[in-house]
Residue frames as qw, qx, qy, qz and C-alpha x, y, z in Angstrom:
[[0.000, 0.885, 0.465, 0.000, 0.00, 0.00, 0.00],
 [0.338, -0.751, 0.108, 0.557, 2.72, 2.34, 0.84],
 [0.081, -0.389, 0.348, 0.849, 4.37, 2.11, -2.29],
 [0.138, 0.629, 0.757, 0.108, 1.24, 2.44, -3.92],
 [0.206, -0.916, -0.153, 0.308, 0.98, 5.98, -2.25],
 [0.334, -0.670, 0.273, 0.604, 4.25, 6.94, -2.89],
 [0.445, 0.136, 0.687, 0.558, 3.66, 6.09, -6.41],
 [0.236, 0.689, 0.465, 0.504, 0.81, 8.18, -7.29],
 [0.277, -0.883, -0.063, 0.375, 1.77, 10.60, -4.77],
 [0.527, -0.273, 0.451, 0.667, 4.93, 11.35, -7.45],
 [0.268, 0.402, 0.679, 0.553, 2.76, 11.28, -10.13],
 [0.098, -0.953, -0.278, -0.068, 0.42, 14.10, -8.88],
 [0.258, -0.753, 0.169, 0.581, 3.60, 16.14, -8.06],
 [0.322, 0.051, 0.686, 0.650, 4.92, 15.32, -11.40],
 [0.140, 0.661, 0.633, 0.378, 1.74, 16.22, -12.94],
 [0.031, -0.955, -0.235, 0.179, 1.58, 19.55, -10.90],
 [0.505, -0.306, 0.429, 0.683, 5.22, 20.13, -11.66],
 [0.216, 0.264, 0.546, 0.765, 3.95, 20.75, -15.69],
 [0.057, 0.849, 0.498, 0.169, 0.96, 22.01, -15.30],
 [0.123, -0.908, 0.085, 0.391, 3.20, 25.26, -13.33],
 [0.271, -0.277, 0.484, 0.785, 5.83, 25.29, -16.17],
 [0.243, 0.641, 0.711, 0.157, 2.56, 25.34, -18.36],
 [0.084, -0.854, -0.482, 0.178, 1.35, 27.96, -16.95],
 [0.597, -0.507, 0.155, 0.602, 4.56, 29.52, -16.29],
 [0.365, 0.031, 0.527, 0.766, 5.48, 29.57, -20.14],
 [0.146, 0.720, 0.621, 0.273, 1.84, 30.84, -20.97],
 [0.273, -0.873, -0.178, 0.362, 2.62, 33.84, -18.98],
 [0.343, -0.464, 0.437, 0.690, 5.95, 34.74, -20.26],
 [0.282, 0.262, 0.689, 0.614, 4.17, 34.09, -24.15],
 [0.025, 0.820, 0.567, -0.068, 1.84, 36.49, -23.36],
 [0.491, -0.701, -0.029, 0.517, 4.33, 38.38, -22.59],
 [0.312, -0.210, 0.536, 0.756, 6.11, 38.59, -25.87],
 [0.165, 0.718, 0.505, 0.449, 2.71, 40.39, -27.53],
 [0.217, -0.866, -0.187, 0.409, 3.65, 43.76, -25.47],
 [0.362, 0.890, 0.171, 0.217, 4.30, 46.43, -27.26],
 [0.259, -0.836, 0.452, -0.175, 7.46, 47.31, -24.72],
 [0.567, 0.545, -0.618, 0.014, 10.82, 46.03, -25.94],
 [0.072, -0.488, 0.667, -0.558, 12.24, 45.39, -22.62],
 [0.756, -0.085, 0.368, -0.534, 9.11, 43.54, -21.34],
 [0.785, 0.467, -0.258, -0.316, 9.63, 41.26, -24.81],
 [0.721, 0.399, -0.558, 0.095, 13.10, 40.42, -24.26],
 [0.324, -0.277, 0.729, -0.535, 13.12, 39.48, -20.59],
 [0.898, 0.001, 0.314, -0.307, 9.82, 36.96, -21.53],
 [0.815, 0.499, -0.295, 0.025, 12.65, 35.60, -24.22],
 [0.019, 0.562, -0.624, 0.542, 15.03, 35.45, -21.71],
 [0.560, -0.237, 0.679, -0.411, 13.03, 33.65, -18.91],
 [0.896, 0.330, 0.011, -0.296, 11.27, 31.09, -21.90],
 [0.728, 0.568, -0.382, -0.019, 14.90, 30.23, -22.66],
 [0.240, -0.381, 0.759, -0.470, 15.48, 29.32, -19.24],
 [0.657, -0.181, 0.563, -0.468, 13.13, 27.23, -18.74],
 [0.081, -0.322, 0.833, 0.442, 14.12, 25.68, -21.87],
 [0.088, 0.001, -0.955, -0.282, 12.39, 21.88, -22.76],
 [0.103, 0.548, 0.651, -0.515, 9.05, 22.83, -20.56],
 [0.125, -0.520, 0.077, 0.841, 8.82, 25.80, -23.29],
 [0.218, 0.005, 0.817, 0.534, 8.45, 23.80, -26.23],
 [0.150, 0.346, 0.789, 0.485, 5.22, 23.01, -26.71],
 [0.016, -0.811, -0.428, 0.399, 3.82, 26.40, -26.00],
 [0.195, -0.609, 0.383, 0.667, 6.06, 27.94, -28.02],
 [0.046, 0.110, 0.829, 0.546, 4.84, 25.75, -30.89],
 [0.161, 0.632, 0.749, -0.116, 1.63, 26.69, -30.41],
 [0.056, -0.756, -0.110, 0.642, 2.56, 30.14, -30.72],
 [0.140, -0.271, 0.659, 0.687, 4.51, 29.46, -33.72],
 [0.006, 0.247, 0.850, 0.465, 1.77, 28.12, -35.59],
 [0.208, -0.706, -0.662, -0.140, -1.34, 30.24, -34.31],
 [0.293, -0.722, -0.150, 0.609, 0.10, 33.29, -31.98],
 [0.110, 0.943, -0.073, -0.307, 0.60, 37.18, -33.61],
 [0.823, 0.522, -0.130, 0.182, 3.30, 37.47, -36.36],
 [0.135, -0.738, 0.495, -0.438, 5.63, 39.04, -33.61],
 [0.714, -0.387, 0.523, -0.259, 5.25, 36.44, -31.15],
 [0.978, 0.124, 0.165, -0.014, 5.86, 33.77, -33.81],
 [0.262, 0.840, -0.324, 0.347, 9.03, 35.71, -35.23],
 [0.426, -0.683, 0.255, -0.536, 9.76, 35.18, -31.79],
 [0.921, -0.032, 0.295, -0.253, 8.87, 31.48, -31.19],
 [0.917, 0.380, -0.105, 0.063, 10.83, 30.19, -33.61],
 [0.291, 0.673, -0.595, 0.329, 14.28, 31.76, -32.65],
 [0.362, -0.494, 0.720, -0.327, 13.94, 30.51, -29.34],
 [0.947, 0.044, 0.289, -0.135, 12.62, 26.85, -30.62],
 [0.676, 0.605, -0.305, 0.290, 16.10, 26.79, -32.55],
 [0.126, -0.638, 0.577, -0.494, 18.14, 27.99, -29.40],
 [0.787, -0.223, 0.427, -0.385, 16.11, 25.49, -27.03],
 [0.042, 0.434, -0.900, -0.014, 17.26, 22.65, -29.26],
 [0.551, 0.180, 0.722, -0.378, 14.32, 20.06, -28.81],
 [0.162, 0.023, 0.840, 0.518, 13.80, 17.55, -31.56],
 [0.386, 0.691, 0.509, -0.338, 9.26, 18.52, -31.26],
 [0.147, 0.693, 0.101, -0.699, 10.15, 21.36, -32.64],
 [0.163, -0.329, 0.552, 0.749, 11.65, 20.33, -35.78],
 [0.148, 0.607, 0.775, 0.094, 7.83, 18.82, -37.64],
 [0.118, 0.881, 0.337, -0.311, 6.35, 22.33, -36.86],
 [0.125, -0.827, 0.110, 0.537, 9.38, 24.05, -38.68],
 [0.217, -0.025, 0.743, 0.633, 9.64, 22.58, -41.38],
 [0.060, 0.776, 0.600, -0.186, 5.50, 23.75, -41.59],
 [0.078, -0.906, -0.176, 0.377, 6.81, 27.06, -41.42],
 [0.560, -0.172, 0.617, 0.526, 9.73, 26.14, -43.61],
 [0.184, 0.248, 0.786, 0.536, 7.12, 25.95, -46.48],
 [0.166, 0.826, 0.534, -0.068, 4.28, 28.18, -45.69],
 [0.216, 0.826, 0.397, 0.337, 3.73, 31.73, -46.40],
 [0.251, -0.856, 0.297, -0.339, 5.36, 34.13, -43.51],
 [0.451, -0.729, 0.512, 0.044, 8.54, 34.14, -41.31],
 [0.982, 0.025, 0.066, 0.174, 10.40, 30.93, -43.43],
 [0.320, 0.691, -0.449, 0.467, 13.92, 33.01, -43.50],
 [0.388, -0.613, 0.479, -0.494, 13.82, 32.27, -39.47],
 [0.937, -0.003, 0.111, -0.331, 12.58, 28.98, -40.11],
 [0.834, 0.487, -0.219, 0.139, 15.23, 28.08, -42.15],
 [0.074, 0.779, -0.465, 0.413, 17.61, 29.54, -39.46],
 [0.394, -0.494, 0.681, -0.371, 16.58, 27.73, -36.68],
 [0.945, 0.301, 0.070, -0.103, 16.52, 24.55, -38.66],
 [0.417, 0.755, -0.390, 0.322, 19.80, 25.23, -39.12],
 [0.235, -0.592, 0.611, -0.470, 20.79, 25.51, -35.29],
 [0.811, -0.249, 0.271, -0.455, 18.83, 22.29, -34.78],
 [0.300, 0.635, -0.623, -0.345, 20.42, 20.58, -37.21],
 [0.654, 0.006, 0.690, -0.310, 18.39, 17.37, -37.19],
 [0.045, -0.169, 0.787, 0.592, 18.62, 15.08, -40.56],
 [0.291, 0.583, 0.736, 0.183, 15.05, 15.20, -41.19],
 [0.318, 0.874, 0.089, -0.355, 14.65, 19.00, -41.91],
 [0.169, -0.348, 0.517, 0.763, 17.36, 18.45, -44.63],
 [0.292, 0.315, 0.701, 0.569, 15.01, 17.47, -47.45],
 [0.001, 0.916, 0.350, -0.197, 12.94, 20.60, -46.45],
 [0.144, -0.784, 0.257, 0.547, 15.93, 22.57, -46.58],
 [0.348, 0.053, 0.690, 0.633, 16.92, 21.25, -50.29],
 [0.202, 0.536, 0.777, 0.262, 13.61, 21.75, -50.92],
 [0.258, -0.805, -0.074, 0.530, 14.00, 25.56, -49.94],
 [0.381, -0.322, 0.543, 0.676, 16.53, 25.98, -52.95],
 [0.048, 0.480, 0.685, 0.546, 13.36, 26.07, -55.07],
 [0.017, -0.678, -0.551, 0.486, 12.23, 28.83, -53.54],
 [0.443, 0.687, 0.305, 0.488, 11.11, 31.11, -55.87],
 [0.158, -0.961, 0.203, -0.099, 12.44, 34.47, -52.88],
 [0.625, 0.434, -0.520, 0.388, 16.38, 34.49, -52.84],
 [0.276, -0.398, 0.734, -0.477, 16.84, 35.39, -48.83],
 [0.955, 0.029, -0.064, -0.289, 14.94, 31.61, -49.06],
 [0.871, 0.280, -0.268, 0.301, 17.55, 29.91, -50.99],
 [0.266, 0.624, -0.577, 0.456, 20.60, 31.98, -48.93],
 [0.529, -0.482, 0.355, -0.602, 19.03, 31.19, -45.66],
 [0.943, -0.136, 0.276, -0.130, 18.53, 27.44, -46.29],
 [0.704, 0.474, -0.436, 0.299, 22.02, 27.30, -48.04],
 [0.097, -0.620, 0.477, -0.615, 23.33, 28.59, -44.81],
 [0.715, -0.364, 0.397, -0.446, 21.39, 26.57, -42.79],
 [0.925, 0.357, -0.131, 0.009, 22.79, 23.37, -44.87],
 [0.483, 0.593, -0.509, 0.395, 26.21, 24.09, -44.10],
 [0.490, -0.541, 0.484, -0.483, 25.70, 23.52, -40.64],
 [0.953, -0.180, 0.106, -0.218, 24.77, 19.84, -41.09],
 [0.078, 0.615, -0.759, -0.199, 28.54, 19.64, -42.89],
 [0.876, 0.275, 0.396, 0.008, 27.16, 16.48, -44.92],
 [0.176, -0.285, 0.664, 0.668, 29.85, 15.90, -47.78],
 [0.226, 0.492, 0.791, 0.284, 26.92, 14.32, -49.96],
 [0.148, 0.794, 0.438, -0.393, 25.60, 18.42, -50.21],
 [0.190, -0.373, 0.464, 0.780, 28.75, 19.32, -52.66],
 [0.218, 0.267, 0.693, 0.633, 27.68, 18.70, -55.32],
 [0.084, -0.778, -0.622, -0.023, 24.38, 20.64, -54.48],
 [0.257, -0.792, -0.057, 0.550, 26.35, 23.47, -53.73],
 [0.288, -0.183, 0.596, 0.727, 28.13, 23.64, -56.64],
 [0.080, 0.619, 0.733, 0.270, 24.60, 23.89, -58.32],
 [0.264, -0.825, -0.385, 0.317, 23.92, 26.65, -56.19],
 [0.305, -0.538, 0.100, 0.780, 26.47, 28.52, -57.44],
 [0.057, 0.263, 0.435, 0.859, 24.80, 29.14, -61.06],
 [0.092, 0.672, 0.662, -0.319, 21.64, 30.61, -59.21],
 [0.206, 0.705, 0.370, 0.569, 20.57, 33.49, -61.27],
 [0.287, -0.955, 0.068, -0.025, 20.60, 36.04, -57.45],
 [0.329, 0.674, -0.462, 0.473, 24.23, 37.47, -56.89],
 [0.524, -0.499, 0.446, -0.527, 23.82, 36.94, -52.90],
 [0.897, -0.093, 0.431, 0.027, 23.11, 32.86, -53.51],
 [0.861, 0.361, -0.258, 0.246, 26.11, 32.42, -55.55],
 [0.250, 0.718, -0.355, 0.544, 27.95, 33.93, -53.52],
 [0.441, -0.603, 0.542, -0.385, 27.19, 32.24, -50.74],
 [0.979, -0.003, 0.202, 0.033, 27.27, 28.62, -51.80],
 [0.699, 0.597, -0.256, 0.299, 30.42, 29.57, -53.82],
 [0.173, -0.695, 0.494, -0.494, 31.57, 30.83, -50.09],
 [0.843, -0.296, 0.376, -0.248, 30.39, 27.16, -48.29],
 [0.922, 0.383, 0.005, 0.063, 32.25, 25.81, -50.90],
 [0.231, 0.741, -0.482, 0.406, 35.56, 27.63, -49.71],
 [0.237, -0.520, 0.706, -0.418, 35.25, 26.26, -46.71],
 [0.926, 0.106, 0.184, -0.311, 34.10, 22.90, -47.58],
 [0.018, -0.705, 0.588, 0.395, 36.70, 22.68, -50.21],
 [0.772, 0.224, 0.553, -0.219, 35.25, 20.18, -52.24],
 [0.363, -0.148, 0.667, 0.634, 37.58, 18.92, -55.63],
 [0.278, 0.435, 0.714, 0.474, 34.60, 18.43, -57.75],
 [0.229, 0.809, 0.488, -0.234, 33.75, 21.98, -57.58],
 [0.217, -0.515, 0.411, 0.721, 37.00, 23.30, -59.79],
 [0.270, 0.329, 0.662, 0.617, 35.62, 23.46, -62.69],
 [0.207, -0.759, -0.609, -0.103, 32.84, 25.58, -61.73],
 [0.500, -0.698, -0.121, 0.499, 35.00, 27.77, -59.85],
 [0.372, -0.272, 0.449, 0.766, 37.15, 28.80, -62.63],
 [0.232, 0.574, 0.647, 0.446, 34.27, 29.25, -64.89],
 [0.291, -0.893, -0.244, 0.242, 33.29, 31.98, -61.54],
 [0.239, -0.614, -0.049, 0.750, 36.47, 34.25, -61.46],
 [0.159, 0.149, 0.416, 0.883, 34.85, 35.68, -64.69],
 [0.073, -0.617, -0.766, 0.162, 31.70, 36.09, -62.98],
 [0.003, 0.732, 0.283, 0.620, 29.90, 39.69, -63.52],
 [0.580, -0.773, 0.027, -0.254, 29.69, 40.50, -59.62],
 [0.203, 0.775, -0.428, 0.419, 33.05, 41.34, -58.05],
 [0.604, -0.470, 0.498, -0.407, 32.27, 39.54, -54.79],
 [0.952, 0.051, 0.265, -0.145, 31.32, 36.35, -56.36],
 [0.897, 0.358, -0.207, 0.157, 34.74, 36.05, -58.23],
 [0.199, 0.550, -0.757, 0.291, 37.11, 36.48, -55.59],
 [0.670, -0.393, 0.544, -0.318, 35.33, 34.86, -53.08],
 [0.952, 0.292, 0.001, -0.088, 35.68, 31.81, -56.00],
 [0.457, 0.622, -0.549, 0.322, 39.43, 32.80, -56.47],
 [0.279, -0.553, 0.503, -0.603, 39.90, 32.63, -52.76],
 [0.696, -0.311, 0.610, -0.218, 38.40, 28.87, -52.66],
 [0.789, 0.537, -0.274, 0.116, 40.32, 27.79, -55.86],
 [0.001, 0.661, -0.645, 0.384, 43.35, 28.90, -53.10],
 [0.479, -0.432, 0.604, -0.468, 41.86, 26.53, -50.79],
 [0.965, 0.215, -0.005, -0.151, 40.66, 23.32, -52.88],
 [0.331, -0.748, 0.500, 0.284, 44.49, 23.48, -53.75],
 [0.835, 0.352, 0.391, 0.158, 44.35, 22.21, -57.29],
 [0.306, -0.391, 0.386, 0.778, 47.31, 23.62, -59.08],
 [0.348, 0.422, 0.731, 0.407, 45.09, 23.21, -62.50],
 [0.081, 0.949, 0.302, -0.051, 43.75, 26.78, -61.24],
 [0.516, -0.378, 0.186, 0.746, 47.19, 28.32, -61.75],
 [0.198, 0.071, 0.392, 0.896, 46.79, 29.62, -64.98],
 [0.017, 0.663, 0.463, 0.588, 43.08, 31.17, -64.65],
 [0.527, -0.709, -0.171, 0.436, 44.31, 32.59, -61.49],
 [0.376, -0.227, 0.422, 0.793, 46.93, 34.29, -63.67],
 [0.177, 0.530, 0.634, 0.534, 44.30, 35.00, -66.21],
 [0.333, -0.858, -0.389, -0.034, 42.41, 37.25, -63.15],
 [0.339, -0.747, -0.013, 0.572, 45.33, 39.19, -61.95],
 [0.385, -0.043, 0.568, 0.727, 46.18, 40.21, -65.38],
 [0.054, -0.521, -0.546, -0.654, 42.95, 41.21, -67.14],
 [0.273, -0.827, -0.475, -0.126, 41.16, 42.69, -63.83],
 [0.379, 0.544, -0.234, 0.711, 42.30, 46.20, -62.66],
 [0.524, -0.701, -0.087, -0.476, 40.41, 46.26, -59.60],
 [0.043, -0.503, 0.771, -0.387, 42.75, 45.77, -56.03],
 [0.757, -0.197, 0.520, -0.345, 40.16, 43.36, -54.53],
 [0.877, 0.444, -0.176, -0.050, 40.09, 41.06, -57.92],
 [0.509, 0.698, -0.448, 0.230, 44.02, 41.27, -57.71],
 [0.537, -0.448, 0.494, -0.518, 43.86, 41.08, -53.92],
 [0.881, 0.009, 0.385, -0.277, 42.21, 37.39, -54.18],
 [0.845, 0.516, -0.099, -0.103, 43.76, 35.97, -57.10],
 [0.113, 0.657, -0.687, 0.289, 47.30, 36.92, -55.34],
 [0.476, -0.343, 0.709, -0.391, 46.43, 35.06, -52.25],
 [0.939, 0.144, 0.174, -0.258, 45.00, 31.76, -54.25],
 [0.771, 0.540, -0.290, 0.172, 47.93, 31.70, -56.55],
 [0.024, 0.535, -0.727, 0.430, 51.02, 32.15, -53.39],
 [0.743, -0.258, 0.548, -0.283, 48.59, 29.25, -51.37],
 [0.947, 0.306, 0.099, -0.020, 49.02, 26.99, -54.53],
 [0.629, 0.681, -0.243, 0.288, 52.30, 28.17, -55.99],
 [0.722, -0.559, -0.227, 0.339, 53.80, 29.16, -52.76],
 [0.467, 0.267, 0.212, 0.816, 54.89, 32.54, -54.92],
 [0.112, 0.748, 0.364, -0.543, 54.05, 36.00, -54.71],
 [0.471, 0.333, 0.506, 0.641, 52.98, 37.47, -57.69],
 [0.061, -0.589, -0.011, 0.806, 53.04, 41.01, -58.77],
 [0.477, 0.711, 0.464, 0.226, 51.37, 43.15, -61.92],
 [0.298, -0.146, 0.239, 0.912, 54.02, 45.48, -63.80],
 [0.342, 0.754, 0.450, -0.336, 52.14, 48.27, -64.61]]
């Protein structure tokens, strides 16, 4: 009989135990529809204390609360880290409003079922989409995404080649030298050094000469800048333009 007692006597504490983080969190989510900054980021603040209790209030918000409060909801369901969350964000992944945040804290969570969301992201027809879930890809540091990156890098926005053509610097992935070298003629200044710059790092010597092609035909310091520093990591030279 005793432990009988002591058994559901646990269970009723247990059970009050959630019901006050319940409550707890409901308070603090109210909290984050005030109009007073301060008031906002203190209920973000105490919600991310109380972490794993948070969740599924927080998902409720996400998917039914003000566009603030969801805005909201989602960073801190990334931060918090709790596999619930990841079902509802990939939801938000694909709907209509906030999926740049989505895609972030998908990122942070970095669980291997929001990747085919996040691929599927790359078809987004808005470019902070595609940069946001490129970004948020690079976190999972899967080798099997090169090649996908390397795709990424003919996107038609300046902002997503450039940044897969960056994940690809630090990836350094062989099979994207071709591609790369096709880049340091690219139209947008950024996007062909940051290519020169991981031609330096892949460390295929085969980029020597269109490395040499770039510090020659472009007059600009940054162009010349990059193309130096790719061609002294490969060549182990410093090269100079006689004017």
């Amino acid at each position: 009989m005793r432990v009988k007692f002591a058994v559901f006597l646990l269970l009723g504490l247990l059970i009050m135990v959630l019901n006050c983080g319940e409550r707890r969190a409901c308070h603090y989510i109210e909290q984050l529809k005030s109009g007073d900054k301060e008031t906002r980021i203190d209920a973000s603040y105490q919600l991310l204390l109380m972490g794993k209790s948070a969740v599924e209030p927080l998902i409720q918000v996400m998917r039914s609360g003000d566009e603030r409060s969801r805005f909201i909801a989602i960073q801190l369901l990334g931060k918090i880290g709790d596999s619930r969350a990841v079902e509802p964000l990939i939801d938000a992944l694909v709907g209509e409003s906030l999926p740049l945040k989505a895609a972030e804290a998908l990122g942070v969570l970095r669980y291997i079922a929001a990747e085919d969301a996040l691929i599927e992201a790359l078809q987004d027809t808005s470019a902070e989409v595609r940069v946001k879930a490129l970004a948020a890809l690079e976190c999972f540091w899967d080798s099997r995404l090169n090649p996908l990156f390397v795709k990424m890098t003919e996107d038609p926005d300046d902002e997503v080649r450039y940044v897969a053509v960056q994940i690809l610097r630090h990836t350094r992935f062989p099979g994207a030298l071709r591609q790369l070298i096709k880049l340091l003629n690219d139209e947008v200044p950024a996007v062909r050094q940051e290519a020169a710059y991981a031609l330096g790092e892949i460390g295929d010597k085969r980029a020597v000469r269109p490395l040499l092609n770039m510090l020659v035909e472009y007059k600009d310091e940054a162009d010349r800048k990059a193309a130096q520093t790719a061609l002294k990591k490969l060549t182990g030279a410093e090269y100079k333009v006689l004017e």
